[in-house]
N, C-alpha and C positions, 0 to 999 in steps of 0.2 A: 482459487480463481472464482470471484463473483461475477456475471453478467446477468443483468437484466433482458428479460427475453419475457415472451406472451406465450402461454400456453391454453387452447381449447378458450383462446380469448379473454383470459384472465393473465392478469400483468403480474410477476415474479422476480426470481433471483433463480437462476440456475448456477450452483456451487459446486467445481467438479474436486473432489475428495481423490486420497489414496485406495479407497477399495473401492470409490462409484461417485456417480452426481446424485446432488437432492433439490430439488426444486421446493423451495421456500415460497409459498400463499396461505391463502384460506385453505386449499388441501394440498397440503405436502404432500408428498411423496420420495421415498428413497430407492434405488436402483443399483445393482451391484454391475459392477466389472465384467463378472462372469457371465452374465445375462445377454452381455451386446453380443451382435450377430452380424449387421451391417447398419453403414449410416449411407444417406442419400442426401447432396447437399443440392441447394438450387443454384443456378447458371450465375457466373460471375457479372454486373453488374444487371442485375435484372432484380426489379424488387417485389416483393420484401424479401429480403436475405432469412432463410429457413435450413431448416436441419433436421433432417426425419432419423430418426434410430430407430431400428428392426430389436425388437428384442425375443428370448427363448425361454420355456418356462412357466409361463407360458407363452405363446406368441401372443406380441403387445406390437404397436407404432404410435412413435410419442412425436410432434412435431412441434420447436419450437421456432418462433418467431423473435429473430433479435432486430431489437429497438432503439437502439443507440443512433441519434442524427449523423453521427460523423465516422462513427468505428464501428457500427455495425459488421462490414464485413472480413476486419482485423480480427474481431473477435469472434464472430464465428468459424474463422480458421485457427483462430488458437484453440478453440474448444474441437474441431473438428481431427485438429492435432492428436490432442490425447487420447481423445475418443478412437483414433485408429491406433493408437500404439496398444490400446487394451484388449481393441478385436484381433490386431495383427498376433497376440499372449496369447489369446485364448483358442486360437486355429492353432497353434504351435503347440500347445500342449494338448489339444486331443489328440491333435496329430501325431505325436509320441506317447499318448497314451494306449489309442488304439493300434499305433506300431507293436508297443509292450503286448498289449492283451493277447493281439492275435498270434505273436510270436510266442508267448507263454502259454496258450491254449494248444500251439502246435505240437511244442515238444511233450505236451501230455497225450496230447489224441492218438488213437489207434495208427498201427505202421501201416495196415491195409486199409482198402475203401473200398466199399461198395459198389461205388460209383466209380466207371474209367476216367481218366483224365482230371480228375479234381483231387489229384493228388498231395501231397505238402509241398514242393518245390517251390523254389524262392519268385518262378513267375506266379504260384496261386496262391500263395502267400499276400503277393502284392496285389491281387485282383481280389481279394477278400476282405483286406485293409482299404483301399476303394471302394467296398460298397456299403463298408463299416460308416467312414465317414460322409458318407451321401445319405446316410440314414441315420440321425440321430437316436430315435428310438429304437431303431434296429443294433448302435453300437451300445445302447445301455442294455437292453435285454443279452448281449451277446456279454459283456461283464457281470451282469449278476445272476445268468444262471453257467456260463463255461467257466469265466474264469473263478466264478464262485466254487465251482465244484460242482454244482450239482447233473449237468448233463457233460455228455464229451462236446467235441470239437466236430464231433461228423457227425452224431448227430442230431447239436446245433444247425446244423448245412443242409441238412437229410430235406427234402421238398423243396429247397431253394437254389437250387442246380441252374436253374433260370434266371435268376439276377445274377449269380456269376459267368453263365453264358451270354448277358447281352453283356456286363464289365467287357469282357476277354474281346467281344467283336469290336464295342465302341473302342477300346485302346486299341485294336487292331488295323482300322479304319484309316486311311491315309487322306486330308482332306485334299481337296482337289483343286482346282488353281482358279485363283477369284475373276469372280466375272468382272470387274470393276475395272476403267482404264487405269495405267499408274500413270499417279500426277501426281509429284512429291507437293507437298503443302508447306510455304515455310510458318512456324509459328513466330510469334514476338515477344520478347520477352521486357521486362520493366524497364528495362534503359531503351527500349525502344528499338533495338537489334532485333532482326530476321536470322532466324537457322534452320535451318534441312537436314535431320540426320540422317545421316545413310548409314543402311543397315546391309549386310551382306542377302540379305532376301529383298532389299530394295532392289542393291545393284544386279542382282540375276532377276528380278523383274521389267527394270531397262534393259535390259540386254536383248530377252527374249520380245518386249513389246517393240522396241527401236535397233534392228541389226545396224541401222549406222551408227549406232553410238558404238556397238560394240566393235566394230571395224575401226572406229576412231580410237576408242580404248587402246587395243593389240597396236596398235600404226605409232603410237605415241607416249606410251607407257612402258616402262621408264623412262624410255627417253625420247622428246629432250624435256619430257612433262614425268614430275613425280603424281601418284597417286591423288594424293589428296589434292594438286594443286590441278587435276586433269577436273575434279568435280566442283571448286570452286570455279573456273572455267565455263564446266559445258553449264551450269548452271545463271549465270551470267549472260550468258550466249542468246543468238536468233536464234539458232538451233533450238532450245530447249525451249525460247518462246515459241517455234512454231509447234512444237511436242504438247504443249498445253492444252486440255482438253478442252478449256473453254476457249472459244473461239472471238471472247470480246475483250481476250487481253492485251493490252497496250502493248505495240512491241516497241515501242519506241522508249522502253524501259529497259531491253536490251542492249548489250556492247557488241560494237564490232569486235571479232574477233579471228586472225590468221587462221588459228589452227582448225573451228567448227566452223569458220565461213565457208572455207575449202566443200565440205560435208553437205551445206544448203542444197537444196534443189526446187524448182519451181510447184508451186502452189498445184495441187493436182486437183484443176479447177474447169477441167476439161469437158469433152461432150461425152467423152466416154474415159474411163479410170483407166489410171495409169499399168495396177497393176491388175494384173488376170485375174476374174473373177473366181469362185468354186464352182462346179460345173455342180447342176442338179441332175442330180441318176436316176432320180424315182421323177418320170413326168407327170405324174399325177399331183405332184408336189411343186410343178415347176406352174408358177403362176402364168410365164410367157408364154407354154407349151402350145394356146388355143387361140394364139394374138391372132395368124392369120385368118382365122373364121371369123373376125369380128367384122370386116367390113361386108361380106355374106351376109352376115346377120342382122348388121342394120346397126351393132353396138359402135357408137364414134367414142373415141378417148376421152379421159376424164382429163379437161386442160387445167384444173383448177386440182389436179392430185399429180402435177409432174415434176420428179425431183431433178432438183437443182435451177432450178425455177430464181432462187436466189444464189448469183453464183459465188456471195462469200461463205457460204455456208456447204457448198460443195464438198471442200476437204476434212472438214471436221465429219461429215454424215459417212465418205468412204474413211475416214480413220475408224469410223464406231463400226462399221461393214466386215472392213480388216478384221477387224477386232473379235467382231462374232465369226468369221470364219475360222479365224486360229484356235478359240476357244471350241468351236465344233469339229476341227480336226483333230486336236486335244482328247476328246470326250471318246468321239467313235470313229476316230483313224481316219486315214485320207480315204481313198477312192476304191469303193466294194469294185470286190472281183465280179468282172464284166462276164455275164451271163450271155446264154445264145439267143437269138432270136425267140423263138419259140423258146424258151425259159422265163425269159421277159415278157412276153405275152399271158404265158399262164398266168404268172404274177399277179398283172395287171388283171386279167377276168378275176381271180378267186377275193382280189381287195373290190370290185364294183357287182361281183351277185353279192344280191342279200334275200336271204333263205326265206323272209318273210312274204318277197313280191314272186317268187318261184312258184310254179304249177306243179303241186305235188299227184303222181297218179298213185294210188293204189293197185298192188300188182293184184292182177285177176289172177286167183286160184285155179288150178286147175284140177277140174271135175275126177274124180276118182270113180270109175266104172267098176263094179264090182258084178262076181256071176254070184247066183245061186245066196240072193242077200236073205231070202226070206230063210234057207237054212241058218244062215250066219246069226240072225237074232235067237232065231230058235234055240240055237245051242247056247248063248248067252244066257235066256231064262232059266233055260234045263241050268247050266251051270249054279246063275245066282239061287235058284231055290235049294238045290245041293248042299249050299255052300252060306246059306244065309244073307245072301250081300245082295241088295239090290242091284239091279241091271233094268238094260232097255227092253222094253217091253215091246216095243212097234218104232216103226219109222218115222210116225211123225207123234208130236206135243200129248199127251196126255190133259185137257183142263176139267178141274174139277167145278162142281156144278155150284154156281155164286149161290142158289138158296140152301146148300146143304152145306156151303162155306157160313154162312151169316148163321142157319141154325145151329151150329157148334160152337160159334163164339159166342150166341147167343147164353147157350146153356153153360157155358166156362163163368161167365159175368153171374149166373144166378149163385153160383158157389161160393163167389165170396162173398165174405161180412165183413162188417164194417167195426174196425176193431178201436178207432177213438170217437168216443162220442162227446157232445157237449158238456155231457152230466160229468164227464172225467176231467175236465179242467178246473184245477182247484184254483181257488181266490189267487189272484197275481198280485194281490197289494204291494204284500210284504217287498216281494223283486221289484215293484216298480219303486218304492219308495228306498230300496237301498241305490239302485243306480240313478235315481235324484241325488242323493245324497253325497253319492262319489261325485257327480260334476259338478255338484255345489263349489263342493268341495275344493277341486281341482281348479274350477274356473276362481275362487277367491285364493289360492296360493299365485295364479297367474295374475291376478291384478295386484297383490301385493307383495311382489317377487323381486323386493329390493336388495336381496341379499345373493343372487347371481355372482356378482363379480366375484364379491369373496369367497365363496362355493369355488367359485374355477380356480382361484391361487391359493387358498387353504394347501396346508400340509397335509390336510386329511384326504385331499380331492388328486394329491402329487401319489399319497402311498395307494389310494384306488388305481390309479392308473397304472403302479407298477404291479400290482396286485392281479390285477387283470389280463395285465400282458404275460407274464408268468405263470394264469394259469392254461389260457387260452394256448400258450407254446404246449404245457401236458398234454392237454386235449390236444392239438396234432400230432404230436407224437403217440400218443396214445391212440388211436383213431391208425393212423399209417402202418405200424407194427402190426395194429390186430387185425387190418385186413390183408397184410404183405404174405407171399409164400416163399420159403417156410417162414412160420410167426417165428419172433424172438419172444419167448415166453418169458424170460426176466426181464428185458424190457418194458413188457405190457406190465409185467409186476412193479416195478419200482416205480411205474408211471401212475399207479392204481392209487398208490400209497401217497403220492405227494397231490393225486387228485383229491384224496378222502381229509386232507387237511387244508382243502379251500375254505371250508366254509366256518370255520373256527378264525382264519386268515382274515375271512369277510368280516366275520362279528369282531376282530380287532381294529378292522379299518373303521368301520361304523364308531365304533366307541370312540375314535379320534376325534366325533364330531362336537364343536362347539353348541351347535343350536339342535332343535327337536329338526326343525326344514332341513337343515344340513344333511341332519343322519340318512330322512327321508329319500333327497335327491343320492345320495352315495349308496343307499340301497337297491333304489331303483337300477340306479348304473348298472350294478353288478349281479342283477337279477339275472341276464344272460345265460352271466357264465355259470352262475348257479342250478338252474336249467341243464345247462352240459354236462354239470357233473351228478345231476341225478338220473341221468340217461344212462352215463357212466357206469354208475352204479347199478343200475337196475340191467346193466347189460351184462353187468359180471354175477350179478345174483341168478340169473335165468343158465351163464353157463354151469 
């Protein structure tokens, strides 16, 4: 399949192959299969007709622009076709890859754990395999060092007891019932036909938003109305037009009908709602609670804020009322247990003091009368000089005399000397002229740092990154063990060992590199970790 399509505004052929597409210009490019992630296509008749691909690998988005005056958007659904049957492959097989891994890492990993509850059973099995694939780097690092061999299965886990605890909550989580009115939508399809599917979470969503459907449901199903022909029906119906959220639709697009006309009821368009309001319990919350002070006060009504003002608009505003009360009885139950008077009043004081506008007193002390104080010090001296420790000496401050304070620190300052002098600072050329140099430096790799892109998708810039993450997991594990009680002392040993071959690791990633800038920047990278494991090191040489 060829289609001409614009890319980054350059006009093309986008050619979709058996292992990927390549877009044919002045700069080609090829793309594999395995790389798509997601596609984002633009809203059907809205132009320009566009097509964004997410790609992994690095992460890339490529958007093309198809150009075709008449089949523009035939053909970008043909392309958009393939394009998801490739990402729909490639979810499917990590998917059973990371099922394989984790399950094959299990049956090796230790029978006990450390850790309670993160046991092997087939529910944290499946909460593990979840967080595998939510984390792509996390499920390649979890392949090439567990299922490699080189670490176990717990602990791989060991510090990450936290993404499997929020896993286990979010799966655990029941969502809660949408705020949104239901208003079945029909869509239309190319012949021009309307359909409404009803889903079994539709029909318990009418049920519970409109009990007279549901009363008419029961009253007429099966008989003398089969199911499906009860919803062709109520949808047909006044009834369902008056059910409509939007209150500007034609009802005169509805059929009479025997069975739901029965069900109609008058417009509840009234001075006050048909049905019972929800009673406000907390009056601090109740806006009416202080209506009758207003004409004391001198406040007259806001006539230009009074609902229902417009009175087609009446039933639609208590249908959204309805609406938030059932949702809030939903949420936090009907009506709090009625407290006493005085319960309610406390209530009420402890929510309007605020600690801020409160007169705080400080409690006066109370004077401590003592007899015979002038012995009680006495003995105190006697004591401290016995005994070495200073004590009080008198009842009140002792100060010492500010000119025999200033001549002590007087004579403290003549004793020191002054241990750098001018004469000891040697010529600083040399240092100034090398860190010239480095920003020279640096500033002309940054002006001529055309070779980025390729640094970032190099194979050499793929094995840093695996290189790095593999060593940085040692280093926590190493790191966790040597401070945990008791240590696992072959742990910290085998962790020693595969630390002390990083930096051999490094200088073969480096050597992958095509350009002298390449090596540069993948060194740089991996300075880091190189750091970590001279710490490492020098923390096992000191034990």
């Amino acid at each position: 399949m060829e289609i001409k399509v614009l890319y980054k505004k350059q006009e093309g052929v986008l050619k979709i192959i058996e292992s990927g597409f390549e877009f044919k210009s002045l700069n080609s490019f090829h793309v594999g299969f395995d790389r798509l992630n997601t596609l984002f296509a633009s809203k059907a008749g809205s132009t320009p007709v566009r097509l964004k691909v997410d790609l992994l690998d690095p992460q890339q988005s490529l958007t093309f622009t198809f150009i075709h005056p008449t089949n523009a958007l035939s053909e970008r659904e043909a392309a958009k076709e393939q394009l998801t049957q490739a990402i729909a492959g490639n979810r499917a097989r990590a998917s059973s890859q990371i099922d394989r891994q984790v399950s094959g890492s299990a049956g090796t990993s230790a029978t006990t754990s450390p850790h309670p509850g993160l046991g092997l059973s087939k529910v944290d099995l499946e909460i593990r395999k979840k967080v595998l694939v939510k984390d792509p780097q996390l499920a390649k690092l979890h392949r090439d060092l567990v299922i490699g061999g080189v670490i176990t299965e717990d602990e791989f886990w060991q510090g990450r007891q936290q993404l499997l605890l929020l896993e286990h909550l979010s799966a655990s989580q029941k969502p809660g019932k949408p705020s949104t009115l239901v208003d079945p939508r029909p869509t239309s399809s190319q012949a021009g036909e309307f359909t409404i599917t009803i889903t079994p979470q539709l029909v318990q969503d009418i049920f519970q938003e409109y009990p007279v459907v549901r009363k008419a449901f029961i009253e007429n199903v099966p008989n003398p109305l089969a199911e499906s022909d009860f919803w062709i029906r109520y949808f047909h119906s006044h009834l369902f037009a008056r059910h409509r959220a939007s209150s500007r639709v034609d009802a005169n697009d509805a059929r009479n009908d025997p069975v739901f006309d029965q069900y109609l009821e008058e417009a509840d368009d009234g001075l006050e709602p048909r049905h019972a309001q929800r009673r406000v319990y907390d009056r601090l919350l109740d806006l009416g609670s202080t209506q009758a002070d207003h004409d004391a006060s001198g406040n007259a009504l806001d006539i230009t804020m009074q609902a229902g003002k417009v009175k087609a608009a009446l039933p639609l505003m208590r249908r959204f009322n309805e609406h938030s009360q059932r949702l809030l009885s939903a949420t936090v139950g009907d009506a709090p247990s009625v407290q006493g008077e005085s319960g309610a009043q406390d209530n009420y004081t402890q929510q309007i003091r605020i600690d801020d506008l409160e007169h705080h007193q400080e409690a006066q002390p109370v004077r401590l009368n003592m007899k015979d104080r002038e012995q009680y010090y006495t003995n105190m001296i006697l004591d401290g000089e016995a005994g070495g420790a200073s004590a009080l000496q008198s009842d009140t401050p002792h100060m010492l005399d500010t000119a025999q304070l200033a001549h002590s620190i007087r004579e403290g300052l003549e004793e020191w000397d002054v241990l750098v002098r001018a004469d000891d600072i040697h010529d600083t050329t040399p240092a100034t002229r090398e860190i010239e140099d480095g920003l020279r430096s640096t500033a002309q790799i940054a002006a001529h740092d055309t070779g980025a892109a390729h640094v970032a998708t190099s194979n050499a810039m793929k094995a840093a990154i695996s290189c790095h993450t593999a060593c940085t997991e040692f280093l926590r594990l190493y790191w966790s063990s040597k401070l945990s009680q008791p240590r696992d002392t072959g742990k910290v040993d085998r962790m020693v060992d595969f630390i002390r071959k990083t930096p051999s690791k490094v200088d073969a990633v480096v050597k992958k590199a095509q350009t002298v800038h390449e090596a540069d920047v993948l060194r740089q990278a991996l300075q880091p970790v190189l750091n970590g494991v001279k710490k490492v090191l020098a923390n096992e040489q000191q034990v």
